[in-house]
Phi, psi and omega in degrees: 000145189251095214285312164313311150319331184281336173306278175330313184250285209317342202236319181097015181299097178226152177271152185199112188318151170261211153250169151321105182270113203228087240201152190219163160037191201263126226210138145218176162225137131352071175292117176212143148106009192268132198257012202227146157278170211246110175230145112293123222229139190227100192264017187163134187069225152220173146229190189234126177237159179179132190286154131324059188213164213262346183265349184067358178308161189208146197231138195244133180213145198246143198302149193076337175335130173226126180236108188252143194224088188297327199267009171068055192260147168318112167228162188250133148239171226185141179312311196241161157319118172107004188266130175277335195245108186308127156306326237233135155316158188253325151318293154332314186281336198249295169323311182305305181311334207285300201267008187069049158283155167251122177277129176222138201229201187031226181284176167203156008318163161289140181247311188252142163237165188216124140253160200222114170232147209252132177264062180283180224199123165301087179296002185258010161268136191268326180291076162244176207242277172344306188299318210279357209263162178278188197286312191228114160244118213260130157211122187316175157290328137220040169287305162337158164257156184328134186104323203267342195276331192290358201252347193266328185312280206335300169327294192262022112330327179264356181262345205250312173209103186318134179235183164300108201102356201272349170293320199276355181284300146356263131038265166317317199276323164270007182258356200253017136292323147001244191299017159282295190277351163301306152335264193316317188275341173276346175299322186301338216218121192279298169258095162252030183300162180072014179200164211302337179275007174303304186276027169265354162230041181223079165320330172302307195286297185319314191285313195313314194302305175344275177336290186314309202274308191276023178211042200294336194283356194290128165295054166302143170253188156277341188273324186279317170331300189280331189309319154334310231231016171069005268207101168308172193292306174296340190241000139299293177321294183322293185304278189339288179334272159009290186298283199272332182089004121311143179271170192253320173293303185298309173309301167325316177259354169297324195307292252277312105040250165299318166300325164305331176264345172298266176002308213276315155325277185270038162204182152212066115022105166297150136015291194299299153344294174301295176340314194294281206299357165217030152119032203221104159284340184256136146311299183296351161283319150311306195269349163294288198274015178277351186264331180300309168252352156237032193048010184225173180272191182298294209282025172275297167282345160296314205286321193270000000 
């Protein structure tokens, strides 16, 4: 089982071009106001980025570069380092990402393209991918792993010359950049204990996880988890904890949960049914705990 894909589509994490940015000579523009997260695609020349933040730092990027910023923070990007005073209307700028537009800004020809795609998410899934990344994640061009440099080409080919179809290709291509840079950036990264992504680096926790997802409706304990899993109970308990910053009974009704309200969403299911299918023969045992993590009953929350 691929516990990140499965991850990945239960929380809805899909992608949507943003705009094109298309710059020459000295130039800058304003990312601001962003409630989705924020990647950037640097398909041709270089800039410069920088956060709105007390440290000032500015990240130098370079063509094939891809810089994803999850939590959608206020940047500047821009020719040189320090330029502060936005070129670009800032209002302008706002509409354009909204409607995927191309912004062309300093001189032209244009020497840099930048694409710019906003990555959303069913926030009412507790189980994310997105939340656990650091504020800002950068991987050079050639830093990818095989496969990664072909998908930022593809990318700025279908943008530089549009076909038939090209949204939809577009579309398909930034969502399979993701998880291209999730590849690339965890080898990089030493440490995710305490978040959901520690348990791609404890296999004994990796495996338990298995289990949970490909039977959530299965009467797990931790004493049967481990027993699955040849292990003792404590040293099950331990690891998990550890890892994930979770207990295998909490992560288990968090799963157990989040699947039930996607479900409860996107079908109409009876009640008794989504219960059944994540381990709940009473209903009413059930809407204890769907009120438990989601402060509403099911059909209350089905109805919003």
């Amino acid at each position: 089982m691929d516990l990140v894909a499965d991850v990945l589509e239960i929380s809805g994490v899909r992608g949507t071009i943003g705009a094109c940015v298309e710059a020459g000579g000295s130039w800058s523009v304003p990312v601001a106001g962003c409630t989705t997260a924020v990647l950037h695609v640097v398909t041709a020349g270089s800039a410069w980025l920088g956060l709105d933040d007390s440290s000032r730092q500015w990240l130098e990027l370079a063509a094939g570069d891809v810089v994803l910023m999850p939590g959608g923070p206020s940047h500047v990007l821009g020719s040189e380092p320090g330029t502060r005073t936005p070129v670009a209307d800032p209002a302008v700028v706002a509409l354009a990402f909204e409607a995927g537009e191309v912004i062309r800004l300093g001189a032209q020809p244009a020497r840099t393209r930048i694409l710019t795609i906003r990555y959303d998410c069913d926030h009412t899934v507790h189980t994310q991918i997105l939340g656990t990344l650091p504020e800002l994640v950068h991987i050079r061009g050639d830093q990818g792993e095989a496969g990664f440099d072909d998908t930022v080409r593809m990318l700025g080919r279908e943008l530089s010359h549009p076909r038939l179809a090209g949204r939809a290709v577009l579309n398909s291509l930034v969502d399979v950049l993701l998880v291209q840079l999730v590849r690339a950036w965890l080898p990089t990264r030493s440490e995710h204990r305490g978040t959901w992504l520690g348990v791609l680096g404890d296999p004994l926790v990796h495996s338990a996880m298995e289990h949970l997802h490909a039977e959530p409706a299965r009467q797990w304990t931790t004493t049967t988890l481990a027993s699955a899993l040849d292990v003792s109970r404590a040293t099950l308990s331990r690891r998990f904890s550890a890892t994930t910053g979770q207990s295998p009974a909490a992560y288990l009704t968090q799963w157990r949960m989040d699947l039930a309200a996607v479900r409860l969403r996107k079908t109409r299911d009876p009640v008794e049914s989504v219960a059944a299918a994540v381990g709940y023969q009473s209903v009413p045992a059930f809407s204890r705990a769907f009120v438990r993590s989601r402060g509403v009953t099911p059909g209350r929350y089905r109805l919003h």
